[in-house]
C-alpha positions in Angstrom: 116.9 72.8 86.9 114.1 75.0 87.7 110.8 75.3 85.1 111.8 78.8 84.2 115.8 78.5 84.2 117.2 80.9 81.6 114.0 82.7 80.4 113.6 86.6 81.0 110.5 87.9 82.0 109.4 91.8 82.0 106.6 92.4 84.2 105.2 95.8 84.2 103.7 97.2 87.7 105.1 94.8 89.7 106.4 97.1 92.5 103.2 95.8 94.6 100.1 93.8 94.6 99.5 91.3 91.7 102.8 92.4 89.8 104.8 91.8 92.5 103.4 88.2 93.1 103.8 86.9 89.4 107.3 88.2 89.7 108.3 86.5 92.6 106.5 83.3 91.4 108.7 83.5 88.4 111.8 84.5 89.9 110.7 81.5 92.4 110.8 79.1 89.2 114.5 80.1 87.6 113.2 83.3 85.5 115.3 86.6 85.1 112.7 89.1 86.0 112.5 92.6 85.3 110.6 94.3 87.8 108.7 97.6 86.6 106.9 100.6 88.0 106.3 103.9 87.1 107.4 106.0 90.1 107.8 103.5 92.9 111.3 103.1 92.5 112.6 102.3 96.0 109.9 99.3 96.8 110.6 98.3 92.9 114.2 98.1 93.8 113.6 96.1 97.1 111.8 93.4 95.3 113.8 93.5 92.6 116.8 92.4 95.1 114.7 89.9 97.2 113.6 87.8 94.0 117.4 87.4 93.4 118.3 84.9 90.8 119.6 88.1 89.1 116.3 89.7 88.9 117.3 93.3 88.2 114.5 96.9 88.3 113.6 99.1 85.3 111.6 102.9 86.0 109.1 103.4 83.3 105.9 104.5 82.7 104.1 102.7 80.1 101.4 105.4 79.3 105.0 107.4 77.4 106.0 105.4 74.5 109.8 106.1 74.8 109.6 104.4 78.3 108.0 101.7 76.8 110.9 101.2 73.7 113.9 101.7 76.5 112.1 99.0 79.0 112.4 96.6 76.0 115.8 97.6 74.5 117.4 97.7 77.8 116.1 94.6 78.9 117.3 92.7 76.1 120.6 95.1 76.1 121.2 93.5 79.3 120.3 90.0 79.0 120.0 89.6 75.4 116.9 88.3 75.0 113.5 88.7 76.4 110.4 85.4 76.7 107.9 86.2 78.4 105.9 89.7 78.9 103.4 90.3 81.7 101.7 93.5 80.9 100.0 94.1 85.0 100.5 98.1 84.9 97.6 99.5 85.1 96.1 102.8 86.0 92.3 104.1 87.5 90.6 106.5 89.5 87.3 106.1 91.0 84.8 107.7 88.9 80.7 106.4 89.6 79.4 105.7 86.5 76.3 107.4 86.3 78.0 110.6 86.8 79.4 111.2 83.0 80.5 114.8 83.3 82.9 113.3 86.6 84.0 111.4 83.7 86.8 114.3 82.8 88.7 114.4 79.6 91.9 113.9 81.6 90.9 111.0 83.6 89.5 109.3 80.6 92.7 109.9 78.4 95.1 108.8 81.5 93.2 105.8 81.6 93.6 104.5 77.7 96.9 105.5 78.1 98.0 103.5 81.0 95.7 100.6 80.3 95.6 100.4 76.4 98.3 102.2 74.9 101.2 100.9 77.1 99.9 97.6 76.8 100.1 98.2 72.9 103.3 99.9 73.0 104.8 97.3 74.6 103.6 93.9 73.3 104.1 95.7 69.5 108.1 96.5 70.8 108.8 93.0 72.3 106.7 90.9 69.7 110.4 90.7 67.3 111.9 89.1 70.8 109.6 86.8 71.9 109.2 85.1 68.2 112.6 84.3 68.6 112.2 82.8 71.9 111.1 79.0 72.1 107.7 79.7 73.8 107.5 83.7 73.9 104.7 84.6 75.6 102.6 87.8 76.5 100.0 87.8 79.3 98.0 91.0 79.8 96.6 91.0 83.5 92.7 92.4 82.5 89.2 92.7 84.8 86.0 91.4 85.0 85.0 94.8 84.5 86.5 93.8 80.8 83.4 91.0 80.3 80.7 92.9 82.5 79.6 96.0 83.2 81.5 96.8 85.8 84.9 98.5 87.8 85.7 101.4 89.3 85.0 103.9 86.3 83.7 103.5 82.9 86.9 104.1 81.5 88.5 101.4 83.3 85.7 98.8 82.2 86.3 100.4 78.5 89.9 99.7 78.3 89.7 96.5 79.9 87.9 94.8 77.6 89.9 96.7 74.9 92.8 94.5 76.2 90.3 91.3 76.1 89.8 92.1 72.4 93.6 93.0 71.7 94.4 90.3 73.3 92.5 87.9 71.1 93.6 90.0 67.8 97.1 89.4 68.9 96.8 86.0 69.3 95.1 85.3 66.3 97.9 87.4 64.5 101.3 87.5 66.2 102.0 83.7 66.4 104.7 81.4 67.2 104.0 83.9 70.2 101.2 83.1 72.2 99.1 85.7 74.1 96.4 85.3 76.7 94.8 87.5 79.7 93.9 87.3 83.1 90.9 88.8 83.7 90.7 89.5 87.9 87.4 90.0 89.9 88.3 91.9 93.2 91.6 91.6 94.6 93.1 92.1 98.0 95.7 94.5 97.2 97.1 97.7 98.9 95.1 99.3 96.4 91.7 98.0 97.6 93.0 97.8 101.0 90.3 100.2 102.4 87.2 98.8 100.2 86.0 97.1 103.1 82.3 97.1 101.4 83.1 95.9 98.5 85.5 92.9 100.2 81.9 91.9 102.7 80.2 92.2 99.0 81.8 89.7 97.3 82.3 87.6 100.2 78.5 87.5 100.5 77.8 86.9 96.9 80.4 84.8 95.3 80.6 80.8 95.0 83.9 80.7 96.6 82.7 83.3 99.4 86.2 85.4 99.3 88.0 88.2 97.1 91.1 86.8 95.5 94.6 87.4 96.0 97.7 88.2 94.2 98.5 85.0 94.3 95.7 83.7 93.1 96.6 86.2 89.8 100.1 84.7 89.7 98.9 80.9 89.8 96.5 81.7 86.8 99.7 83.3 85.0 101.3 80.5 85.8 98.9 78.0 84.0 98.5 80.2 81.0 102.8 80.0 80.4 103.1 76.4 80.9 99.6 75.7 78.6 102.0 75.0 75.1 98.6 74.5 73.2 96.6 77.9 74.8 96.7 81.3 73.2 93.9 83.9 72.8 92.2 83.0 76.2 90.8 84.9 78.9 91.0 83.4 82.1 88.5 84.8 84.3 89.8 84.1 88.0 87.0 85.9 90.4 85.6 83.1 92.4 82.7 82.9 90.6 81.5 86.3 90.8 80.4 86.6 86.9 78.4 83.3 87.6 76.1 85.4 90.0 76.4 89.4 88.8 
């Protein structure tokens, strides 16, 4: 029997790039996963079917709360009951961040929203499901721009450590379930596929000389889910980059 066999796992943005990864992983170890995006339905749908092992896909988008209550009530609708919940969706715009007035109302707003209130939303909805699971579990997929002064706006840095601190007020407050982060440095994704500067950056710079990789992400999820004794952690996985910047 594989490690996962008969637990159900949501993960939110997991169309592509890190989401996509810790879905397959799981899916890869027995899980029912329910893969998530908020518009990309047809590549949603395609890994939904190649994970297999009854892995099914749900359209939402986390930033509107009733999306956020139907993800959960179907998912446990359909399977009837839910374990583990990776909130990875995530939303930004570049925005430099000595430029305030760039800084727009909207993009600030649509950044909590995404990043913050979906990730609220949703750990608040599933937290009656996962106490009743053996080892229910929430693991919010953060950034270093959480712990340092970075990322790719000041928004995003804001609402990233806003999940770091939620997190650990979760933790703290919401057990039998235990919730943790991963906090990413710069990741090859689609997303950062044309940040070639930034890639040569950290490269240059960081201990282990590379930018990470989705699955990276999904081996740090990984070790946060089958860590029985660890809640209210953030596991920084950036090669080392916080060490030096």
């Amino acid at each position: 029997m594989a490690e996962f066999t008969g637990r159900v796992a949501i993960v939110t943005g997991s169309s592509s790039g890190i989401g996509e990864a810790i879905a397959r992983r799981l899916g890869e170890l027995g899980a029912t996963v329910v893969v998530n995006s908020a518009s990309s339905v047809e590549s949603g749908t395609a890994v939904a079917r190649s994970i297999g092992n009854g892995a099914v896909y749900m359209q939402g988008d986390i930033s509107k709360k009733d999306h956020c209550e139907r993800l959960i009530d179907d998912t446990v609708a359909q399977f009837g009951r839910l374990d583990i919940l990776v909130n990875n969706a995530g939303w930004t715009t570049p925005v430099p961040h000595h430029d305030l007035d760039a800084l727009t109302d909207e993009i600030f707003m649509k950044t909590f929203e995404v990043n913050v209130y979906g990730t609220w939303w949703l750990g608040k909805m599933a937290g009656p499901h996962l106490k009743k699971a053996q080892d229910g579990n929430i693991v919010n997929v953060t950034s270093i721009a959480g712990v340092r002064q970075l990322g790719s706006s000041m928004a995003y840095s804001m609402t990233k450590a806003a999940l770091n601190q939620m997190t650990k007020l979760m933790a703290k407050s919401c057990w039998p379930v235990r919730v943790n982060a991963v906090a990413p440095g710069l990741i090859a994704t689609p997303w950062t596929s044309d940040w070639g500067p930034q890639h040569e950056a950290v490269k240059s710079i960081a201990p282990l000389k590379r930018s990470g990789t989705p699955e990276d992400c999904a081996d740090a999820t990984l070790a946060l889910l089958r860590s029985t004794y660890a809640t209210g952690q953030i596991f920084v996985v950036d090669g080392g980059l916080t060490l030096v910047q």
